[in-house]
N, C-alpha and C positions, 0 to 999 in steps of 0.2 A: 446535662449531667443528671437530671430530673427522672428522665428517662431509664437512666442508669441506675439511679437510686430507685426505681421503685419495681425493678425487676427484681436488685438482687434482695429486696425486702417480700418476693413472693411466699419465699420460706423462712419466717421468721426465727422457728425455732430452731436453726438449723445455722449455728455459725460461723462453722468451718466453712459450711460452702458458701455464705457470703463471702465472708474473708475471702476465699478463693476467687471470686466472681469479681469482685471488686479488685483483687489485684491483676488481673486479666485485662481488664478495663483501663486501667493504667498504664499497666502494657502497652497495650493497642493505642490509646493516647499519646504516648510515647514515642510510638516508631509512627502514630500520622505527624508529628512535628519531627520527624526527623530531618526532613527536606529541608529545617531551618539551619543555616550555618554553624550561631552558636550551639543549638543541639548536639549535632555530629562530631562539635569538636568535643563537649562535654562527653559523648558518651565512646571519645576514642576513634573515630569512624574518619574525623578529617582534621585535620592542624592549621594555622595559624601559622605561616612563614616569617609575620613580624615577633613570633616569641617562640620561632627556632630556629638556632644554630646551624646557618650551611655554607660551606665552604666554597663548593662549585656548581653549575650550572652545564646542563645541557637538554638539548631538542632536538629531536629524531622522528621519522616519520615509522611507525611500526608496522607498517604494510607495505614496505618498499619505496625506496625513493622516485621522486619525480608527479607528474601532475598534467592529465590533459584537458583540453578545451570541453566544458560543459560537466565534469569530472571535480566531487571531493574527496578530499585526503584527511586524515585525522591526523594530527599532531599529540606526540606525550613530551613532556617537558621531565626532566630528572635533577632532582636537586641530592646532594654529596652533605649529609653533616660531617663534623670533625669527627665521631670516631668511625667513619666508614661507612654507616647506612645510608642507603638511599629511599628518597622517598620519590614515586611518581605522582605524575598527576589525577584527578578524578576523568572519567568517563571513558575512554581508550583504553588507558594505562591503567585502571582501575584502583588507584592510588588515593592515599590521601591531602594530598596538594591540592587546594581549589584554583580555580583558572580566574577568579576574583584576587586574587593574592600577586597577580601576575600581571604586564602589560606585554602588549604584542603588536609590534608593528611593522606590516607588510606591504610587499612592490608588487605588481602587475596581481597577483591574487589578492583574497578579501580571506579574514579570517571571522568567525561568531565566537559568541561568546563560550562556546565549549572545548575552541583549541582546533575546529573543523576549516580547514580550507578549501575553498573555491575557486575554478576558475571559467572567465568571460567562457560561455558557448562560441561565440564567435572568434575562431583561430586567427582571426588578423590584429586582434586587440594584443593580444601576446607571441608572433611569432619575432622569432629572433629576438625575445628578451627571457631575461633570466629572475625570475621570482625569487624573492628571499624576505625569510622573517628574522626577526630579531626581537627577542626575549631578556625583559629588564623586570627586576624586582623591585619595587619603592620602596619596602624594606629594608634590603639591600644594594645599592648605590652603587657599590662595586663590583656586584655582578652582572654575566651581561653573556646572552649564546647567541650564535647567530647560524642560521643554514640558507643554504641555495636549494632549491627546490625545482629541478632541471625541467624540461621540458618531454614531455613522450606521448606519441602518437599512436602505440599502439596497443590501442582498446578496441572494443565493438562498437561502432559507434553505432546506433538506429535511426533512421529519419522516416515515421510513421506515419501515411496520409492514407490509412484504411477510413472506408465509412462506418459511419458509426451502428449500432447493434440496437435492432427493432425493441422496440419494447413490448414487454409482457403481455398479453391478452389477463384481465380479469379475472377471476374464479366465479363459477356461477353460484349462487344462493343455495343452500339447502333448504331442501322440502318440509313444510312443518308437518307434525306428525298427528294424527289423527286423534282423536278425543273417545274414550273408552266409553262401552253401550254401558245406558242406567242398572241395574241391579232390579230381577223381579224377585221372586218366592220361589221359594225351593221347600215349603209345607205341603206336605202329601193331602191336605185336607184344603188350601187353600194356593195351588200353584200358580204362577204366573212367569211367562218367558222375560231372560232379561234381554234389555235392548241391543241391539246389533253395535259395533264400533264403528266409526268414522273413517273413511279413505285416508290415506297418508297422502300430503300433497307431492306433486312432482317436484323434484331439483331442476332448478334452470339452468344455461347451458353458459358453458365457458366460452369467454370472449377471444377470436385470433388474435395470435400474436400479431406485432407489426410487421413489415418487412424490415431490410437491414438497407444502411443508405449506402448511396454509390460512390466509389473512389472516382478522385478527378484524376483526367490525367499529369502524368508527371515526366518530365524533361530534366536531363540530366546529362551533366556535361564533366568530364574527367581529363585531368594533363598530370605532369610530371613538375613539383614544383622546382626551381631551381635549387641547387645544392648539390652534393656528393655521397650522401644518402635519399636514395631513392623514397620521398612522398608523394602520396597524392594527391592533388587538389582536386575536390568536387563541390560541383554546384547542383546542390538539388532544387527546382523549381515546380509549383504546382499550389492551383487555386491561391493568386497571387503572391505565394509565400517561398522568399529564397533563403533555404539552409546550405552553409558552408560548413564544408570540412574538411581537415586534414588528417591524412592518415598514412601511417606504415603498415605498407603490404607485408614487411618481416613480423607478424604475429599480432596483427592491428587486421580491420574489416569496414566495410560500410554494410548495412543491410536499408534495400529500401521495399518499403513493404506499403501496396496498393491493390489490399482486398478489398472485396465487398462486405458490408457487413452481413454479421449474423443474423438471420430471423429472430425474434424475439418469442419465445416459447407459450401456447398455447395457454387460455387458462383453464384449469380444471371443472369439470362437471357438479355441478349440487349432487349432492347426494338423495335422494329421493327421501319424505318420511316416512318413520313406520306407523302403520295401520292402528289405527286405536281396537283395543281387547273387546271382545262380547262382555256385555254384564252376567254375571253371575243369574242364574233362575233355573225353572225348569216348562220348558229347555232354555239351556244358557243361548246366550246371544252370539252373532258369530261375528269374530274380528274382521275390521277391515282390512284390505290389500294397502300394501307398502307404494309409496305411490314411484314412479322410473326416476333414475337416476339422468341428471342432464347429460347431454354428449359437451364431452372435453375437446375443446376449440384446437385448429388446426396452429401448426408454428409456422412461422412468417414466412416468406421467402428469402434468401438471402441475394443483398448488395450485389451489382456487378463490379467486377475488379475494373479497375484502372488501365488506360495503356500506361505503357512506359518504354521511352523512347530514349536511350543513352550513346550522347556522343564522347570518344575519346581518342586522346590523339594517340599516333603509333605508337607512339614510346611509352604507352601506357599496357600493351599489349601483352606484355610478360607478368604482370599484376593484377589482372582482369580476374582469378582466383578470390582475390581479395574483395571483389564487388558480388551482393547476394541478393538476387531480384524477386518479390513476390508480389503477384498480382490475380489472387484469384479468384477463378468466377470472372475473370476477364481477358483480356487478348495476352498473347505472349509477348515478351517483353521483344524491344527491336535493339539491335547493338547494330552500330555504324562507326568505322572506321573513318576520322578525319581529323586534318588538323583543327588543335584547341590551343590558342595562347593561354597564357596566365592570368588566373582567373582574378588576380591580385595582387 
């Protein structure tokens, strides 16, 4: 506050605009303590469930129901006083209900502490179960919501094993610049030349980028999982690592993506310096030349792509739409027609 005090005392005689200055300051103190709870509720911005009146409870996902593997969801929570308002939650719902004021206890998914849910990446942890939260007030004893939160498989899902992107080349140094010639006589009775300027040094030269690194390749295998809506199971494998996923070809996708990386971008050239001035005399002295500017480094090469080789069974054949292959900078992708059990 020191700090504070002794700006707004620059103008002393001047006490409106402290006054002003200083109530700015407070301000601004103000709204940085505002992220404290009891602040927000002092200044209206958030409430205190144990000293308000509410009748009912409920929780809803605001972005549509349901939840898939590796996918979160936001939860708002809505509490009902007695004469009819509602108040929502903070962060989603943009409410004043804190999510501290709340307990939440949930199945097969993980909820944080902002009302956000989670679920397992790996689709075998959750398939054929049904996720639900339940939302209690200690507060309120005798309130209590509770939802199901279905299962859906159709997102984008990505499974990304591009390599990775060269890094930058350097910037070269710029050239110091030359040192101005001494100062002779410019008296017609007593003349003398002033000294010449100094060369400007050369800029050194930018460092090449790196190259990009190479995708491994990647093996992949697709079936029909059982059931009466048509999923996919896929197994993606590559540089020892296997991703699972399940997906609906009805407005769901896989992309698997095995490019090369990028070059990493050249660094730029020094700039050359300039020439130091002639001194002043007669005859004046003559500046030095600017010295070159360095050559800016070339960009890396880029990564070879990855093969990728996908097997899938027949019955996968009409959803093959649904699978989105990239590998570039490397071989075309191969599709092979064969039987695939169930990958789980």
């Amino acid at each position: 506050m020191s700090k504070f005090r002794s700006l707004a005392f620059l103008y002393p005689g001047n006490r409106c605009c402290n006054s002003v200055w200083m109530a700015c300051v407070g301000a601004a103190s103000l709204l940085a303590l505002s992220g404290c709870a009891a602040v927000q509720v002092k200044l209206g911005m958030k409430v205190y469930l144990a000293k308000t009146p509410i009748t009912s409870i409920n929780v809803s996902q605001p972005k549509g129901p349901g939840i898939g593997p590796g996918q979160n969801s936001a939860l708002v929570v809505e509490v009902t006083q007695p004469d009819g308002k509602i108040l929502q939650t903070e962060g989603a719902g943009n409410g004043k209900v804190m999510w501290q004021d709340l307990v939440i206890t949930a199945t097969v998914v993980t909820v944080n502490k902002k009302g956000v849910l989670s679920l397992p990446k790996d689709p075998r942890k959750s398939a054929g179960e049904l996720p639900r939260v339940t939302i209690t007030v200690p507060s309120h004893p005798d309130l209590r919501a509770e939802l199901d939160i279905p299962l859906r498989y159709d997102y984008s899902f990505v499974s990304n094993f591009s390599g990775s992107s060269g890094s930058s080349g350097m910037n070269g140094t710029d050239g110091s610049s030359g040192t101005s010639g001494s100062s002779g006589s410019m008296d017609p009775n007593n003349p003398s030349a002033g000294g010449n300027g100094t060369n400007g040094g050369d800029g050194s030269n930018g460092e090449d980028g790196g190259s990009g690194g190479d995708a491994p390749p990647v093996q992949i295998q697709i079936t029909l999982a059982p059931g009466d809506h048509p999923l996919l199971q896929a197994s993606v494998l590559a540089a020892g690592h296997k991703r699972l996923y399940l997906v609906d070809p009805q407005g769901g996708s896989l992309t698997v993506k095995a490019d090369g990386g990028s070059g990493g971008s050249g660094g730029r050239g020094g700039r050359g310096g300039q020439g130091g001035s002639g001194g002043m005399g007669s005859p004046s002295g003559n500046s030095g030349s600017n010295g070159s500017d360095g050559r800016s480094g070339s960009d890396g090469s880029a990564g070879r792509g990855g093969s990728i080789t996908v097997t899938y069974d027949p019955q996968v054949k009409p959803y093959l739409a649904a699978l989105h292959l990239s590998s570039q900078n490397g071989p075309k992708p191969i599709l092979r027609e064969a039987p695939v059990a169930p990958l789980w």
